[in-house]
C-alpha positions in Angstrom: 23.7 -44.0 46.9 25.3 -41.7 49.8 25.5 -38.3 49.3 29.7 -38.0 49.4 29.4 -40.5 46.4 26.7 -38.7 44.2 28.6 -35.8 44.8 32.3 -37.2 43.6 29.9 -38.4 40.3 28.7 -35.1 40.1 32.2 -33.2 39.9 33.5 -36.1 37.6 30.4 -35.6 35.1 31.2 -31.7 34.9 35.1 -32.0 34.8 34.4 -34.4 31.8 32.2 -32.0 30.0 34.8 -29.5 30.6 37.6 -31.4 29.0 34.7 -32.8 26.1 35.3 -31.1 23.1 32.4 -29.6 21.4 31.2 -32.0 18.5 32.4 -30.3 14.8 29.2 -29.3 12.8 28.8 -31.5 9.5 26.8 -31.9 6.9 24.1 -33.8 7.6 22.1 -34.3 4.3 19.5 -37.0 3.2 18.6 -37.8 -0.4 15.6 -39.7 -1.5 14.5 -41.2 -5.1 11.2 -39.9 -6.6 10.1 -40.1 -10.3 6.8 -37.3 -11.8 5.3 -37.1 -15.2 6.3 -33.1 -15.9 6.4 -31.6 -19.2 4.7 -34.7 -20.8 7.6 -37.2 -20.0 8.7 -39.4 -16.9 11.2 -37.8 -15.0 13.1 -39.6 -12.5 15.3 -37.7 -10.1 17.3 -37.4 -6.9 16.1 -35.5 -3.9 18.6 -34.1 -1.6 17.5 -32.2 1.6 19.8 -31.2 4.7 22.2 -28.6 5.9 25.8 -27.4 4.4 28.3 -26.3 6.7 29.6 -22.9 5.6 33.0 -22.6 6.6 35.4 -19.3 6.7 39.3 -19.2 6.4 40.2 -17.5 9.8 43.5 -15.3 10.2 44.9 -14.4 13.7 47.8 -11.6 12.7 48.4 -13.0 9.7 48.8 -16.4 10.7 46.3 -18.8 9.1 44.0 -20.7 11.5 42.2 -22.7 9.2 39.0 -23.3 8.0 36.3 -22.5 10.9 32.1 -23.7 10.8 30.6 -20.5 10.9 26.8 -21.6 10.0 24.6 -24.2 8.7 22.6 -23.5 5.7 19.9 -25.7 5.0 19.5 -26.5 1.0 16.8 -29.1 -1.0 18.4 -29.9 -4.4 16.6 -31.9 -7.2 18.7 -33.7 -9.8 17.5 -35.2 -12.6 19.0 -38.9 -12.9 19.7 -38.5 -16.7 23.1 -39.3 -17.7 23.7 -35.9 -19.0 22.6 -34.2 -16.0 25.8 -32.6 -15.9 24.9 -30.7 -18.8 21.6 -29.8 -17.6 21.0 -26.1 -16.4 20.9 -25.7 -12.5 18.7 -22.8 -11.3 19.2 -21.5 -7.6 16.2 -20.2 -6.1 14.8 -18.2 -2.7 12.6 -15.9 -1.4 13.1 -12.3 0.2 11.3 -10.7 3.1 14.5 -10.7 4.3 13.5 -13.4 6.3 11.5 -15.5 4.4 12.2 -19.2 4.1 12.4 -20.7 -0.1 9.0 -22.3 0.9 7.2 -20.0 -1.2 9.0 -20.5 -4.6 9.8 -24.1 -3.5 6.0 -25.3 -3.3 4.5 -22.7 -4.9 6.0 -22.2 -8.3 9.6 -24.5 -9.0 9.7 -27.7 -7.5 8.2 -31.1 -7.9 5.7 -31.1 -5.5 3.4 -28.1 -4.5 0.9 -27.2 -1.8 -2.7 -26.8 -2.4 -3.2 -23.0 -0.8 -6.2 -22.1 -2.6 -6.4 -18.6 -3.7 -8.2 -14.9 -3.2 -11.9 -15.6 -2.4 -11.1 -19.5 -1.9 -8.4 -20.4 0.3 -7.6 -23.8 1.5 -8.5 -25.3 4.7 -6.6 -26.6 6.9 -4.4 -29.3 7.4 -4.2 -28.7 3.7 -2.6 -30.6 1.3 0.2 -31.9 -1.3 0.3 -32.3 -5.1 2.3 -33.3 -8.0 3.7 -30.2 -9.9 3.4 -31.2 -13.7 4.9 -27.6 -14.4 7.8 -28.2 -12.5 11.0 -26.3 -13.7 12.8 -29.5 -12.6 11.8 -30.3 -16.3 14.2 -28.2 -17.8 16.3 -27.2 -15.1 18.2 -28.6 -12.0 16.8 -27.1 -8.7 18.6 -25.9 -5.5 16.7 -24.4 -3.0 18.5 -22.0 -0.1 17.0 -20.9 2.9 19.1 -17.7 4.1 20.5 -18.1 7.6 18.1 -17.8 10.7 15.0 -18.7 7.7 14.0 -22.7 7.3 16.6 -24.6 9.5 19.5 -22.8 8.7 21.3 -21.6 11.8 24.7 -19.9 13.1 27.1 -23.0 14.6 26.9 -23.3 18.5 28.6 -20.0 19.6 28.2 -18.0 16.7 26.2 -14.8 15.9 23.4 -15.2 13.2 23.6 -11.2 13.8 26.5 -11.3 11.6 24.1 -12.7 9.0 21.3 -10.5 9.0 22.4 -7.6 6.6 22.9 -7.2 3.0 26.6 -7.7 2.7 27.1 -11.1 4.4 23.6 -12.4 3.5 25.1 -12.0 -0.2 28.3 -13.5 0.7 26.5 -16.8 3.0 24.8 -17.2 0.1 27.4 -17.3 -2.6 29.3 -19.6 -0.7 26.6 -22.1 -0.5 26.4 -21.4 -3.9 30.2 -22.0 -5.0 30.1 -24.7 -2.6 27.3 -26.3 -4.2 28.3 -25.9 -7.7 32.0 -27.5 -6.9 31.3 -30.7 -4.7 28.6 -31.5 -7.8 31.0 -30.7 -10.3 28.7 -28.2 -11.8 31.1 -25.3 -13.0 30.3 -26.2 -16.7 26.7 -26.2 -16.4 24.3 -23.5 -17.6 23.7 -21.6 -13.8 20.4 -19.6 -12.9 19.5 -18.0 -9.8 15.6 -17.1 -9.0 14.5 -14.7 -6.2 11.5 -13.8 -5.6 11.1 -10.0 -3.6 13.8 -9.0 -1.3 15.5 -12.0 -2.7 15.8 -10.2 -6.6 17.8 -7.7 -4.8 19.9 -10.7 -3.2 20.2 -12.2 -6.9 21.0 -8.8 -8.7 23.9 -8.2 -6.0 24.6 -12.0 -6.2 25.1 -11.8 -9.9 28.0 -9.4 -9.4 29.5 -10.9 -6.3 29.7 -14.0 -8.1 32.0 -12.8 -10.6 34.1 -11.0 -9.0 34.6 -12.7 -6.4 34.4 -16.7 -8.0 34.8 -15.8 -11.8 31.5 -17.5 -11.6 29.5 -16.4 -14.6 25.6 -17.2 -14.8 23.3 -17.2 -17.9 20.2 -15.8 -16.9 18.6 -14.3 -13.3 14.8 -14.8 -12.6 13.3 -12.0 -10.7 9.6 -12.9 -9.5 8.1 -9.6 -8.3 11.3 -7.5 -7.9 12.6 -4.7 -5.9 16.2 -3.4 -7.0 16.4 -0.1 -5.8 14.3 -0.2 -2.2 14.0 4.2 -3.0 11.2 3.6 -5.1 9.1 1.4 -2.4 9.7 3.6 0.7 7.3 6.2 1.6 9.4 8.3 3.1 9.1 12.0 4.4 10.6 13.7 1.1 10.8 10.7 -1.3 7.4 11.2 -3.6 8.8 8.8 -5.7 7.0 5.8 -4.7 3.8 7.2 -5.0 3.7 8.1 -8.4 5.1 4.3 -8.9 2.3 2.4 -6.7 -0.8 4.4 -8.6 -0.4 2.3 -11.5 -0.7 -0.7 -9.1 -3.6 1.1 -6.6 -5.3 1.6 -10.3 -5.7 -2.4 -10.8 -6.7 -3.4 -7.1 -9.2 -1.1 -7.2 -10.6 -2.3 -11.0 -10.8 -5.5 -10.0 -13.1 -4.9 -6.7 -15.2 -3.3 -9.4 -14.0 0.3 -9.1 -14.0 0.9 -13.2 -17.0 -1.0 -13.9 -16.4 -3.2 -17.1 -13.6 -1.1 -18.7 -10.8 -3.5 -19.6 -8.2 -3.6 -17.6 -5.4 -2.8 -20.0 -7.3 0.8 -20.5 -7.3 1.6 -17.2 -3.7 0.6 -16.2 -2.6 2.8 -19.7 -4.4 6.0 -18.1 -2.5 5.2 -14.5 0.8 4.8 -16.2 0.3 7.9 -18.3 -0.6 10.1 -15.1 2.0 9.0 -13.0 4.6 9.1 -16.0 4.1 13.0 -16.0 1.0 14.9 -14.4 1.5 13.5 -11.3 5.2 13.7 -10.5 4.6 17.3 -11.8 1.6 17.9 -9.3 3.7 16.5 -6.3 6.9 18.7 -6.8 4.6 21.9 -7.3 3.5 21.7 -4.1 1.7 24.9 -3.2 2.8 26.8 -6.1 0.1 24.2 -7.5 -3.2 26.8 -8.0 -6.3 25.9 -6.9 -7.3 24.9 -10.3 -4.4 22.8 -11.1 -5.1 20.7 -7.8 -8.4 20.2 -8.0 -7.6 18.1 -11.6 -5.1 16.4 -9.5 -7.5 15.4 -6.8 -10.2 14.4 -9.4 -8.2 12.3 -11.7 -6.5 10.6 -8.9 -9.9 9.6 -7.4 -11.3 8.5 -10.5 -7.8 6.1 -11.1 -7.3 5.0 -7.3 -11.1 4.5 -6.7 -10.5 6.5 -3.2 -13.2 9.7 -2.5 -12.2 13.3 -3.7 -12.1 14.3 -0.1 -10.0 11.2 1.2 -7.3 12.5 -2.0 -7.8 16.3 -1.4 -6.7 15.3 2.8 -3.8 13.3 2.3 -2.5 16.1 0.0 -2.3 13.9 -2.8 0.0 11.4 -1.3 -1.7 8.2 -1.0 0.7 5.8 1.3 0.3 1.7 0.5 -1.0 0.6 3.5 -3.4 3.9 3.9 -4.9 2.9 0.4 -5.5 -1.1 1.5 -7.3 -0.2 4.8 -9.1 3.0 2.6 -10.2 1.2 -0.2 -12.9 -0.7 0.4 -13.6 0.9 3.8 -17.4 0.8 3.0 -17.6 -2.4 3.1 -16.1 -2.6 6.3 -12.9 -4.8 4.4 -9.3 -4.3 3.9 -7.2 -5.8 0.7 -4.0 -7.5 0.8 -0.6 -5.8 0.2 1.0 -8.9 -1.1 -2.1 -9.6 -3.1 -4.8 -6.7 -3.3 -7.2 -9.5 -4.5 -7.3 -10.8 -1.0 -9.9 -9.0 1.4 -9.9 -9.2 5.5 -11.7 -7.6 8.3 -10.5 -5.3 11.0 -12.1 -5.2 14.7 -11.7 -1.6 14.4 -13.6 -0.1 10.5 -11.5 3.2 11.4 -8.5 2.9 11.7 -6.2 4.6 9.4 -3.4 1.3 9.2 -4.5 -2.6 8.8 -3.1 -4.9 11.6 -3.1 -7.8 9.6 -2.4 -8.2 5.6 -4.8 -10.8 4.2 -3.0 -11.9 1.8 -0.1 -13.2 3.9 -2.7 -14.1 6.8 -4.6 -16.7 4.5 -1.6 -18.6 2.8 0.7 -19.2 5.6 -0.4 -21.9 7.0 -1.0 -24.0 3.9 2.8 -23.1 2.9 3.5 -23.7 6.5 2.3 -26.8 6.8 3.6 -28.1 3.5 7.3 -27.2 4.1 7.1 -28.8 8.0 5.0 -32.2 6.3 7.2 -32.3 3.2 10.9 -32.4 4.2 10.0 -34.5 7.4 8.0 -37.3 5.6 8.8 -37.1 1.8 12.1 -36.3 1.7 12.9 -38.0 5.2 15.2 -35.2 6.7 14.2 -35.2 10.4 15.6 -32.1 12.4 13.7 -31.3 15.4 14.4 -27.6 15.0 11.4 -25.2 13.8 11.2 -24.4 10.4 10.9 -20.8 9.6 8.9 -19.9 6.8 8.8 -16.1 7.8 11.0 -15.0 10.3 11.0 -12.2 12.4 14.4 -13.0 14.3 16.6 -11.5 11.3 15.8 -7.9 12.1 16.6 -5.3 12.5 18.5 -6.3 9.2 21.5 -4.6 8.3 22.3 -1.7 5.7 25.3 -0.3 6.9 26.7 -0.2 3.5 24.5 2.2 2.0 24.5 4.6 5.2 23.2 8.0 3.4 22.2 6.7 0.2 18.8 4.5 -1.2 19.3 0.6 -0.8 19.9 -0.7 -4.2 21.3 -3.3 -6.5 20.7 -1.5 -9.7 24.7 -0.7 -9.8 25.5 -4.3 -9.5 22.9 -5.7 -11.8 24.3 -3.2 -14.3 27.8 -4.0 -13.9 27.1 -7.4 -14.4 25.4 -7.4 -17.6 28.2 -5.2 -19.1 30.9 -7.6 -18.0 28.8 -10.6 -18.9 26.9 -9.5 -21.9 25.7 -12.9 -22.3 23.8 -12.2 -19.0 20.0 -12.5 -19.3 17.2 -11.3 -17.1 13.5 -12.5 -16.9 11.3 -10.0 -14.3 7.9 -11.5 -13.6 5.2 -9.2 -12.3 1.5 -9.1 -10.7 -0.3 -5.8 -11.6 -2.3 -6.4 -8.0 0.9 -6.7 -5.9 1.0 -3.8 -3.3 4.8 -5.2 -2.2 6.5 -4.7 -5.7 4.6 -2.8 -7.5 5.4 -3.3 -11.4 5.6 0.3 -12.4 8.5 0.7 -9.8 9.9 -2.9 -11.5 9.8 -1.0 -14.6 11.4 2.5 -13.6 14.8 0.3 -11.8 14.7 -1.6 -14.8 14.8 1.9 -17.1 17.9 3.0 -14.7 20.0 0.4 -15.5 23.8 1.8 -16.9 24.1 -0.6 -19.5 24.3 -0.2 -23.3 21.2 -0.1 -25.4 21.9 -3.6 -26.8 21.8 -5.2 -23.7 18.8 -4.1 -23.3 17.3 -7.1 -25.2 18.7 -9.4 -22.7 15.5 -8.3 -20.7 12.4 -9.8 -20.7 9.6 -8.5 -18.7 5.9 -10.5 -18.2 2.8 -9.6 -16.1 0.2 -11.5 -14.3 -3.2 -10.8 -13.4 -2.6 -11.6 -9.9 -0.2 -10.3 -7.2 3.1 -11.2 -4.8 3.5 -14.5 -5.1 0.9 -15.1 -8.5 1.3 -18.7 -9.1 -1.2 -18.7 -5.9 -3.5 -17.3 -8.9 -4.0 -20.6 -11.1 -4.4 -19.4 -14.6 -1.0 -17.0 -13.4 1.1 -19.8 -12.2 0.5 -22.0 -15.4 1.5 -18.9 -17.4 4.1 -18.4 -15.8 5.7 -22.2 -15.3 5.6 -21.9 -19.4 7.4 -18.8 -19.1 10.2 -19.8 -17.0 10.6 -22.9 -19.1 11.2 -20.9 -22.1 13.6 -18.6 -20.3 15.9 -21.2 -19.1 15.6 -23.6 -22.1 16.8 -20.8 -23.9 
């Protein structure tokens, strides 16, 4: 070919491209038949894996544009094929971090199939491994699983910003749309509708459960909140908040019992005396400051020793304020390990036995790549949805994540969880927590839940349930059995 004639070809390619228009995003979902034995029965259902297009009326002075693709949000759904599956309960479910991928609860706890991640002492070896989920809440309950934008495969369109998306506000609103959106192409509005978040992503649901009303009329029946966080004051050691640290003792005071820190007192005994000192002593201790006497902080010192399992002298030098990630790297310094935040069953080793911060948690170091390798194997060869696009199960990309609407003030969804239960009295809440998770700690759980403006009869709408285990529990087996049972009875009631 001469080189007048490849370039005429040239300009023609690029002055088509120019004049090409950009392909509109659509839905591109996949559904596949599969049929477990859950619950005692034969279940049969529909699998339905891909990603939504979330679309956005547009206004240009007033004058209506029309409806413009703003992201993709990828979503499994599992529908039972029962002729009254209409009628069933569908629960929406995903994870926090911000920036974690519905992996977690999606293998882990909810759905049909889960991965084989072994557990603290015992974790699975790679490339891992798939197995039926008997305890599946599919039994009792439609599933939808939502990965957040920029988290899984969910992206902004060509163009957009997935900035726009990393914040509380429109992280809440993505979500509800996919939400309404689901819910109306399914013909769902009269079904019983749960959502289930697991960390940041009980914040998401308690903000969700508001937003959803007032913004859809969209009232739900129940929220699952696996190890919550609703007001982020009461997990954020900052310079003037002691809040946290009174609420993370209780917390410290079963990590260190079960590396053997309290000998064989039970467990129950020891958490009581925790709960008890950082109830009233403590706080007390902490706002005295040094109009504490010498006396006064020497208790303080001891008893906080003898709960935490730290030395008198680590206590007494940290003036009695013992950070999270101080107390994982501190605790079982000698023995030259660290334990896990998510899970202070786990234990790890640092290159450098002195240091005053972990570099790695191993907790989150030794599940992610069973969960990540399940996710990747699972929706590319089970449910056949082929996308060449990494998966994020844990994403960095999402931050800095935006607060901008509490500028001044504590991060929390304690006013919004509140608000919905008094407009939807009807409105109930399960909270599931792991005494040895370092994230969430339950105490904290248990002070937002305290907070909550709503009338002492709405109250019982709570339910509240601990596990011997941490962050994600159901890694714990006799935990996640419990707790499958306790979910089914939740949403089948």
């Amino acid at each position: 070919m001469a080189a007048s004639e490849q370039t005429d070809n040239t300009d023609e390619q690029a002055r088509r491209t120019e004049t090409t228009p950009t392909a509109e995003p659509a839905d591109d979902l996949v559904s596949t038949h599969h049929t477990i034995t859950a619950d005692g029965r034969q279940l049969s259902y529909t699998a339905t894996a891909g990603r939504y297009v979330l679309r956005e009326e547009s206004f240009t002075d007033g004058t209506f544009d029309g409806h413009v693709a703003r992201a993709e949000m990828f979503v499994t759904s599992y529908v039972a094929d029962a002729p009254e599956s209409g009628e069933r309960p569908v629960t929406f479910a995903f994870n926090g971090g911000p920036g974690a991928a519905s992996a977690f609860l999606h293998l882990g706890l909810l759905g049909p199939r889960r991965v084989l991640a072994g557990d603290a002492g015992q974790p699975a070896a790679p490339p891992y491994g798939l197995a039926d989920n008997p305890e599946t809440l599919l039994a009792h309950s439609d599933l939808v699983f939502i990965d957040p934008i920029s988290t899984g495969f969910s992206r902004a369109v060509r163009g957009g910003k997935p900035g726009d998306y990393h914040g509380y506000k429109r992280d809440i609103e993505s979500v509800g749309e996919l939400i309404r959106l689901w819910i109306t192409r399914n013909g769902r509005w009269l079904s019983p509708k749960y959502l289930a978040g697991e960390s940041y992503g009980t914040l998401r649901a308690a903000a969700l459960a508001e937003h959803l009303q007032s913004r859809h009329g969209m009232y739900l029946n129940g929220l699952l909140l696996i190890s919550a966080v609703l007001d982020m004051g009461t997990i954020n050691f900052a310079e003037g908040n002691d809040l946290p640290y009174g609420l993370f003792l209780p917390s410290y005071a079963a990590i260190a019992h079960y590396h053997g820190k309290h000998g064989d007192r039970p467990l129950r005994e020891v958490l009581a005396e925790a709960e008890e000192f950082a109830a009233r002593d403590y706080p007390w201790a902490l706002a005295r400051g040094a109009r504490l006497s010498a006396e006064e902080r020497e208790q303080a010192v001891r008893r906080l020793a003898e709960l935490t399992g730290l030395s008198t002298d680590y206590v007494d030098r940290v003036n009695l304020r013992i950070e999270h990630v101080r107390f994982f790297t501190e605790l079982l310094r000698d023995r030259r390990l660290t334990v896990g935040r998510m899970d202070g069953r786990f234990t790890g080793w640092e290159p450098d036995s002195g240091g005053e911060h972990f570099t790695d948690d191993p907790s989150i170091s030794g599940l992610m790549g069973a969960f990540s390798a399940g996710i990747n194997h699972y929706v590319r060869q089970e449910l056949d949805y082929v996308n060449d696009l990494p998966y994020e199960v844990l994403s960095a990309r999402v931050h800095p994540w935006s607060y901008q609407d509490f500028e001044g003030v504590s991060v929390t969804a304690t006013d919004k969880l509140a608000k919905a239960m008094r407009t939807n009295p009807h409105l109930r809440v399960h909270v599931g927590c792991g005494h040895t998770d370092g994230a969430t700690p339950y105490y904290a759980t248990e002070h937002s839940l305290a907070q909550l403006a709503v009338p002492d009869e709405l109250r019982d709408n709570i339910e509240v349930r601990y596990y011997p285990a941490g962050h994600m529990m159901y890694v714990h087996e006799p935990s996640r059995i419990k707790q499958s049972a306790d979910l089914a009875e939740f949403v089948s009631g």
